[in-house]
C-alpha positions as a LaTeX table, in Angstrom:
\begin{tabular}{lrrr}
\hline
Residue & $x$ (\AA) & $y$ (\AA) & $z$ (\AA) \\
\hline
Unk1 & 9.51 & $-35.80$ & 13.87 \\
Unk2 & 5.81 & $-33.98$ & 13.31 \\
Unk3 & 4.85 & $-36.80$ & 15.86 \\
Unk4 & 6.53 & $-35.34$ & 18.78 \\
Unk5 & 3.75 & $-32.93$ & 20.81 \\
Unk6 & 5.61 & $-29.99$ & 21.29 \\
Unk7 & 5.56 & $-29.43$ & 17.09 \\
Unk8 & 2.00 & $-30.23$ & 17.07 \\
Unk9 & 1.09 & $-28.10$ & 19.70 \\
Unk10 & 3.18 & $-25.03$ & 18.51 \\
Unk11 & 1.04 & $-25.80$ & 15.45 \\
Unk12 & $-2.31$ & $-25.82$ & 16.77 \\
Unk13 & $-1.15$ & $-22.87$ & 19.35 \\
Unk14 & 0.49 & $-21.01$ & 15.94 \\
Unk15 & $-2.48$ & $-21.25$ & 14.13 \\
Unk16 & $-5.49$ & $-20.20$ & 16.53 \\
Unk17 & $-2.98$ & $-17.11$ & 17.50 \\
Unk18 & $-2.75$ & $-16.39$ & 13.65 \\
Unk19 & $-6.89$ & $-16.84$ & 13.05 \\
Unk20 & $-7.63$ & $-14.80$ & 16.28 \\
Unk21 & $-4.90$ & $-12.17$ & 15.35 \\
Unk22 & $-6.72$ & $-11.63$ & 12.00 \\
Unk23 & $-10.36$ & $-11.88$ & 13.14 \\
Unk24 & $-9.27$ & $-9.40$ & 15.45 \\
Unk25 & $-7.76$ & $-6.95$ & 12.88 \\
Unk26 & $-11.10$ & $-7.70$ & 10.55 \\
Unk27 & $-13.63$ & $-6.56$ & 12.85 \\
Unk28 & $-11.70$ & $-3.65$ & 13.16 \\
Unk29 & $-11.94$ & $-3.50$ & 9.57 \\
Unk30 & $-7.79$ & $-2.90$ & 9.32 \\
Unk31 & $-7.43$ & $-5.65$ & 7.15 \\
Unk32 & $-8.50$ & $-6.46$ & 3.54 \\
Unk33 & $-11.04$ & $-9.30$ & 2.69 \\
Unk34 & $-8.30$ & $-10.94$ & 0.21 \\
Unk35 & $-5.70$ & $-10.70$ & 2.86 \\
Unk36 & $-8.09$ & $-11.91$ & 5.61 \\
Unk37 & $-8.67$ & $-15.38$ & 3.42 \\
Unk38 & $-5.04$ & $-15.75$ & 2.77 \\
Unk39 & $-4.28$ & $-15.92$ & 6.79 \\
Unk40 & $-7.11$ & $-18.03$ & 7.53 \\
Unk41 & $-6.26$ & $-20.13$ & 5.28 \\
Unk42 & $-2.73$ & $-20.21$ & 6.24 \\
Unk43 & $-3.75$ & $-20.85$ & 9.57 \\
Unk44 & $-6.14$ & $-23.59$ & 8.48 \\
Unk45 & $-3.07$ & $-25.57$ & 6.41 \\
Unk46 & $-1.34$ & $-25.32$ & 9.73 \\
Unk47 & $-4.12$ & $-26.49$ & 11.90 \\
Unk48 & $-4.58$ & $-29.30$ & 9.96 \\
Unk49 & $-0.77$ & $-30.49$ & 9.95 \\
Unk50 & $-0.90$ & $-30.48$ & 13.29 \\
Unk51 & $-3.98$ & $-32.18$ & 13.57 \\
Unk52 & $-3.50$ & $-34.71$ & 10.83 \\
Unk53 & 0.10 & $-35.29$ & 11.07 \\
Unk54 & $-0.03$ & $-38.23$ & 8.31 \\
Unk55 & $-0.35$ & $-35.62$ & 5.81 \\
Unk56 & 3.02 & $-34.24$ & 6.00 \\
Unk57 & 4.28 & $-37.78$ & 6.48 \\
Unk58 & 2.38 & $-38.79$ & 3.05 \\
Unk59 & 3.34 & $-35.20$ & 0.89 \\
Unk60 & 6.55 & $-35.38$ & 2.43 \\
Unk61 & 7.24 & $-39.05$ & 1.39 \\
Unk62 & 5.78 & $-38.35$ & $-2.11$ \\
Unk63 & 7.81 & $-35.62$ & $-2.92$ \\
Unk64 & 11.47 & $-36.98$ & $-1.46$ \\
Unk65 & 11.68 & $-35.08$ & 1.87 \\
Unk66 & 13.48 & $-37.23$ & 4.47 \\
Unk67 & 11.05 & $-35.61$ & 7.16 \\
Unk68 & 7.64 & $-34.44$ & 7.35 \\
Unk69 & 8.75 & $-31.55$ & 9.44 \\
Unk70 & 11.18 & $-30.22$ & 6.16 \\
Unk71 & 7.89 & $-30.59$ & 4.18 \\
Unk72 & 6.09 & $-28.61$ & 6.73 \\
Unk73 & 8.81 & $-25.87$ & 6.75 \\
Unk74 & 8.71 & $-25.85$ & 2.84 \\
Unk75 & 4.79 & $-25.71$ & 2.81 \\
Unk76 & 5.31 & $-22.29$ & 5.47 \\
Unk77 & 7.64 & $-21.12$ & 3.36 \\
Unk78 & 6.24 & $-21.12$ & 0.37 \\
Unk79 & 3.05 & $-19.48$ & 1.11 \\
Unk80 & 4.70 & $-16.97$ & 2.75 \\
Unk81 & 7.05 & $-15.90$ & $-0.28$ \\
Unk82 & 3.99 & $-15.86$ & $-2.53$ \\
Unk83 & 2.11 & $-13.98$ & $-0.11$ \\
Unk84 & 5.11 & $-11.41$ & $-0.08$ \\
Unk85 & 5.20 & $-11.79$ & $-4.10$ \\
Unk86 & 1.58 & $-11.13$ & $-4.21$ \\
Unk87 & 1.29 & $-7.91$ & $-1.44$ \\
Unk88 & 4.71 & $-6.28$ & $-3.64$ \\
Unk89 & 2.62 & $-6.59$ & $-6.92$ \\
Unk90 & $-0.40$ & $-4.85$ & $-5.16$ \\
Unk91 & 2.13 & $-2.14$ & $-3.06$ \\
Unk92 & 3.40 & $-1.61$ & $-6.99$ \\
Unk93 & 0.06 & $-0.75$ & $-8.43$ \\
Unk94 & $-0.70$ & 0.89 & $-5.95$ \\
Unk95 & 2.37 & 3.51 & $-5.76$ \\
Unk96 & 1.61 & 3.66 & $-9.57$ \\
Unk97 & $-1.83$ & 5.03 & $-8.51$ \\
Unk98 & $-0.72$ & 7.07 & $-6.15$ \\
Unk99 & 1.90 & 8.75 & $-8.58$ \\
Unk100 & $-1.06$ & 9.21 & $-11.36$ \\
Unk101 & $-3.19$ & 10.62 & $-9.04$ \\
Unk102 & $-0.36$ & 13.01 & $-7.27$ \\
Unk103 & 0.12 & 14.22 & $-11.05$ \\
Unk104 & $-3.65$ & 14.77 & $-11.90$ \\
Unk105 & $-4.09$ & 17.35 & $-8.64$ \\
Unk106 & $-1.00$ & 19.29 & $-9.43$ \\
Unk107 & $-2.39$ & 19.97 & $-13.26$ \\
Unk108 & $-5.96$ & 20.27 & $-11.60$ \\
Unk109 & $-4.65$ & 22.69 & $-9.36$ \\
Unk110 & $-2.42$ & 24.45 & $-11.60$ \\
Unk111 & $-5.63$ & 24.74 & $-13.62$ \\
Unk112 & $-7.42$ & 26.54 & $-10.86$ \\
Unk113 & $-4.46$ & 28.87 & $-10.07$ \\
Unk114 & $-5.05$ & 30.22 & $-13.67$ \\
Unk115 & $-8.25$ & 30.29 & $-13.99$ \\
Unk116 & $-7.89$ & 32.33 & $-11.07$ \\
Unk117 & $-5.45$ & 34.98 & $-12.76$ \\
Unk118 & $-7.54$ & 35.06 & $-15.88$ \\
Unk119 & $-10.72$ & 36.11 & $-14.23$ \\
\hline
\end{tabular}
């Protein structure tokens, strides 16, 4: 199935599009540096799949997949939900921070306000 061109060039196509896309958003400093390895190497996996095609026919026999092209799915799959896991931890944190900070300006500025009257 992975041997038929029109996967393997999606592939290849998918990849470069997903390495330029980032590059792109990097050099227009819009993207982090951990998020920026996590594509490339997402689009490096890819690229190689489509390149090396007897990988996925190797993994996928190894691991019970009736075709490569299921493993290759999984693989996308997979990195995709942990990359999702991974950006809703960070979002979390973040909101935390947010909240923390959002609660340290009101008491700073309620500070201020009377300071203000006491003076």
């Amino acid at each position: 199935m992975l041997d038929q061109p029109i996967i393997r060039v999606c592939l290849v196509v998918g990849s470069l599009i997903t390495a330029i896309f980032v590059l792109r958003r990097v050099r227009l400093a819009k993207v982090q540096i951990e998020d920026t390895l996590f594509w490339l190497l997402f689009s490096a996996v890819l690229l190689v799949l489509a390149i090396f095609p007897g990988i996925a026919y190797w993994a996928a026999n190894l691991l019970g997949f009736q075709s490569p092209i299921n493993f290759v799915y999984i693989v996308i799959i997979f990195l995709l939900l942990a990359q999702q896991f991974f950006t809703s931890i960070r979002l979390s944190q973040l909101d935390s921070k947010v909240r923390i900070l959002t609660e340290r300006v009101a008491l700073n500025e309620e500070k201020v306000e009377r300071e203000k009257l006491d003076l």
